[in-house]
N, C-alpha and C positions, 0 to 999 in steps of 0.2 A: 329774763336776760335781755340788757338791753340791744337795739340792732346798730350793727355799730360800722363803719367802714374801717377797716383791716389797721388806719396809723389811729384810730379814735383809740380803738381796741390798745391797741399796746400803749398808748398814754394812759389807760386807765389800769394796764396791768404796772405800770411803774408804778403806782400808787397801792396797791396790796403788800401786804408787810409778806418778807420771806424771811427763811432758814438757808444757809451756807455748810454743810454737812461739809463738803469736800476743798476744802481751802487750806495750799500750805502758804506756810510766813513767807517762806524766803520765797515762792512766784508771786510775790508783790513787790519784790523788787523794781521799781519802775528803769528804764533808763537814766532819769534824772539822778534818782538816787543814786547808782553805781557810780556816775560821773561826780557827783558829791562827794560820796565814798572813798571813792581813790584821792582825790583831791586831797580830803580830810589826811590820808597815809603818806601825802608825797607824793601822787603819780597823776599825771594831765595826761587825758583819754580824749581822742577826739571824739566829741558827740557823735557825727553821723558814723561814724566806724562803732559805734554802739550800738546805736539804734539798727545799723545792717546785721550784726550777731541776734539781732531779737528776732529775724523773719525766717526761723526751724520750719522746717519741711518733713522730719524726720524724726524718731527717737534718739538716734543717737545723737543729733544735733543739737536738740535738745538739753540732752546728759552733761553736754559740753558747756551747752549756755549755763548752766545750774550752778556747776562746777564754778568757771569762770565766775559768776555774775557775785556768786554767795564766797566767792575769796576775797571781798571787798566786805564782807559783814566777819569783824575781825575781834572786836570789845564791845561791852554791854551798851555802848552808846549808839553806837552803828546800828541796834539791833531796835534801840530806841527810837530813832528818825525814821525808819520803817514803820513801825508799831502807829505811833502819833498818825504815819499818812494813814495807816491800812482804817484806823481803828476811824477816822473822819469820813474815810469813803464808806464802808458800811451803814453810819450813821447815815449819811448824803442817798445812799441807795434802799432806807427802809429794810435793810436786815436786820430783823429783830433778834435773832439767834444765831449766832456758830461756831461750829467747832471747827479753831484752829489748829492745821497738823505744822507740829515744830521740827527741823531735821535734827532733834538729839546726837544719831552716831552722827551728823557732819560734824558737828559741833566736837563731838568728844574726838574724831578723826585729826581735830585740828587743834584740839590739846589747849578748847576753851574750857570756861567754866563756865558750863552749862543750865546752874543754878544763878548764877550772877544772871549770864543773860534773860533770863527766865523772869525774873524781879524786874530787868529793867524794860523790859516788853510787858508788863502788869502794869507797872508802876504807868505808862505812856495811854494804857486802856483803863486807868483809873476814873476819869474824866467822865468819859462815856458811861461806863459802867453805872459810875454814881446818879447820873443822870435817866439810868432807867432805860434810857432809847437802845442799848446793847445788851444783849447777853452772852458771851462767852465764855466759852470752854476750852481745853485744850487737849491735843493728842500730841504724845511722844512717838516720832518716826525713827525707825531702825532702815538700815538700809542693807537690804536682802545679800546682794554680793559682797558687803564687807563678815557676812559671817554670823552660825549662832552665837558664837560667845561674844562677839560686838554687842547683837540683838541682846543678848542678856544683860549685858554694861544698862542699855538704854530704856531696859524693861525695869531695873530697880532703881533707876531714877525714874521712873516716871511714878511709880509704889511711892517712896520716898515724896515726891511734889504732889499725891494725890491731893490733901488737903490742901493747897494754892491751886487747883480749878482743873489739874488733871485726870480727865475721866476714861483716856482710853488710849491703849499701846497697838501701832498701826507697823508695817510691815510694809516699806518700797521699795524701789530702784529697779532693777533688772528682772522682770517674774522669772525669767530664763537663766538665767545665774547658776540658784543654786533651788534644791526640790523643796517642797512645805516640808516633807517628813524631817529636817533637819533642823526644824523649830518647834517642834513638838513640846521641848520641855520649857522653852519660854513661855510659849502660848498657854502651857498646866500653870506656869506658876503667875502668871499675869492675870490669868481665873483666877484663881485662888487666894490672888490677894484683890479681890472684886473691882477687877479693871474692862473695859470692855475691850472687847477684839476686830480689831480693823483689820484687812489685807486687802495692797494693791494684785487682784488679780484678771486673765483675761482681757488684760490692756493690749498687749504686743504676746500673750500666749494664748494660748487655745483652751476650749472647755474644761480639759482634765484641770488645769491650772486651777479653775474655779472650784471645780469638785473637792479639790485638795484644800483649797484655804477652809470649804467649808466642813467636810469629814474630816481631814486631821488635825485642823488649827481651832474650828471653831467658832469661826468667821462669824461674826452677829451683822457686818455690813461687810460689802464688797467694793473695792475702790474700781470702779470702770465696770468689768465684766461684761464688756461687750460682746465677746466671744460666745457667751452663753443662746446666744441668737441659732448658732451651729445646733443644740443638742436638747432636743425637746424635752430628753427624759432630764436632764438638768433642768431647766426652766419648770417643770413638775416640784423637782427637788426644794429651788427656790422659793415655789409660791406655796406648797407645804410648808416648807419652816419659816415662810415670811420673812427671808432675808432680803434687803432691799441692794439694787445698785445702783453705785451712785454715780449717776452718768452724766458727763462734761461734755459735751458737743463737740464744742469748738475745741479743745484737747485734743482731740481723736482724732482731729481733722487736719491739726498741728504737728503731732507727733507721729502721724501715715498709720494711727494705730487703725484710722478707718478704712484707709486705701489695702492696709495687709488684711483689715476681716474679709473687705471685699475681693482681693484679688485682683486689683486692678492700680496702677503706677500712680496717680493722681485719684481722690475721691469728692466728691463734692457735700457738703453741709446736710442739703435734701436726700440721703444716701443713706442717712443715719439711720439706726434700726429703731428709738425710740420709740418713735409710734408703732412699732411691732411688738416692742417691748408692751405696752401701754394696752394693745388689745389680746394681747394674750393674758393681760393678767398679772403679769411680773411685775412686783414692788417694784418703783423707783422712785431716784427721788435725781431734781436738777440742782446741780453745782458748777461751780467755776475752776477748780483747780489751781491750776498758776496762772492767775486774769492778767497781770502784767506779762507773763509773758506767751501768754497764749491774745494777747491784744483784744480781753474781753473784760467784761465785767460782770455782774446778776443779772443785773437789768437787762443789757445786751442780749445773755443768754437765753431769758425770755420771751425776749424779744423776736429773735431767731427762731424759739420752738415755736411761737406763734405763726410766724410770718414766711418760714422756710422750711418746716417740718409739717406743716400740714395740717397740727391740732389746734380745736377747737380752744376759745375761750373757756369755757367749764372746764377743759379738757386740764388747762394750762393751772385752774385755780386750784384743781386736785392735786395737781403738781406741787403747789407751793405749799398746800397743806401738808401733804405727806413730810417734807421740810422737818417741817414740828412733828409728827406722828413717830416719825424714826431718831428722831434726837436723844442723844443716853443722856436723861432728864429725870429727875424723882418725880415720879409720876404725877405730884399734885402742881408741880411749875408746867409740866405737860400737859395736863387739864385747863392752868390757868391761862398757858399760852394761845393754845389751840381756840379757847373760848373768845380768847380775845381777836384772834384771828375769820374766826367767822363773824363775829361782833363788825369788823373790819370788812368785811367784804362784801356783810349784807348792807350795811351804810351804803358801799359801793356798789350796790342793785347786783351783785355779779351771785348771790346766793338767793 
């Protein structure tokens, strides 16, 4: 390992290929976008009165920007001018793989056609794809407080677009809403029609939250699950079944989901439990969440686990391994990733 001073180190960590597990469509909404967006509808948005709804403190402020920001992604074209940035910036940032979460029930909430937008979001990653530099997947998101029979609308669309790159039915919005046990029959039949199983939980609720997605729902990955830091004999649970979580930093830090772990009104970035995560043993894996509107990027976020969280270089490259190790991949694209990945790294002296 080379010896490197602290900004050498993170220019050489931009330069390692990663995995984006946790990344939805619509937090890449940028502010330009939405000001585009309404334009495109009719409606002139002052920019800086934009840009001030972007600076969430809170969860629920958050819920609000979402809401707002994604009533401006309205016809498959809208959904297209997004796609086109997102799919360049990954490219620009060396993400070799990831799975993108779609909000399906927003979409069917607002009484689009969520197959239409679906094609024109492919159709915009076409590019890349063909190019080799991307690989992408996709997850269908239900959104917890509109309901099981919502979550089941959005669970046989996602069955239904399996064959168009969808590989897994995810579960968000409010953990506190409504209990896991009231999704049980989704979760059997989204198995059953061999989809994998995502849930946001553990973000803004507590342990049992986690326990639940992963005993009654089935949980194969955990969106956040930062909560689990509280409950040892859970983090036993987890590193038995080797379920990974997939943990957002700057998210956490955005949404007070870290100020409520910790108990305290304001939290800071170095507060984070990662590195607790990390030596205890607990699968994880780093993503970005909504990078637009959590004001981050991949790179960034690595950046920050380097430079602000305290771990090591090696520390940070197992990090972006695990990326590829937990990705729902047929396992010889997984083999050929991962290959390539340490191929990549030893080049970069960092293995």
């Amino acid at each position: 390992m080379p010896s490197l001073d602290p900004e050498a180190q993170a220019q050489l960590l931009s330069q390692v290929p990663k995995a984006d597990l946790h990344l939805h469509f619509e937090g890449c909404l940028m502010p330009a976008h939405v000001s585009e967006l309404a334009e495109r509808h009719g409606e002139a948005l002052d920019y800086d009165q934009i840009v001030a709804r972007y600076n969430t403190r809170t969860f629920p402020e958050f819920l609000e920007l979402f809401k707002w920001a994604t009533s401006y992604l309205r016809i498959p074209t809208d959904y297209e001018i997004v796609a086109r940035h997102l799919a360049l910036q990954l490219q620009t940032q060396r993400v070799r793989y990831a799975e993108i979460t779609l909000s399906a029930g927003v979409m069917l909430l607002r009484d689009q056609n969520v197959e239409a937008n679906f094609a024109a979001i492919r159709k915009a990653f076409g590019a890349v794809e063909k190019s080799e530099t991307v690989r992408v997947q996709w997850i269908f998101d239900a959104v917890r407080q509109f309901g099981p029979e919502k979550a089941m609308e959005v669970a046989r669309l996602a069955v239904r677009m399996k064959s168009e790159g969808v590989v897994a039915f995810g579960l968000g919005g409010d953990e506190e809403s409504l209990p896991a046990s009231g999704f049980r029959k989704v979760y059997d039949y989204v198995a059953s029609e061999g989809l994998h199983r995502l849930v946001h939980a553990g973000e803004m609720g507590g342990p049992q939250s986690v326990r639940d997605a992963i005993e009654l729902l089935g949980a194969e990955r955990i969106g956040h699950g930062i909560a689990s830091i509280r409950d040892e004999q859970l983090m036993d649970l987890i590193i038995e079944r080797h379920i990974p979580l997939e943990i957002c930093p700057e998210s956490n830090l955005r949404t007070g989901a870290l100020a409520k772990l910790l108990g305290v009104a304001e939290a800071c970035i170095e507060d984070h439990p990662l590195p607790k995560f990390i030596a205890r043993g607990v699968p994880v894996t780093l993503a970005t969440d909504d990078p637009a509107m959590f004001h981050t990027t991949l790179d960034e976020t690595y950046r920050k686990a380097l430079q602000s969280l305290g771990l090591s270089l090696p520390e940070i490259v197992r990090l972006a391994e695990a990326g590829f190790q937990f990705a729902f991949l047929p396992e010889d694209e997984k083999q050929a990733m991962l290959s390539q990945f340490r191929s990549e790294t030893k080049r970069l002296r960092l293995l």
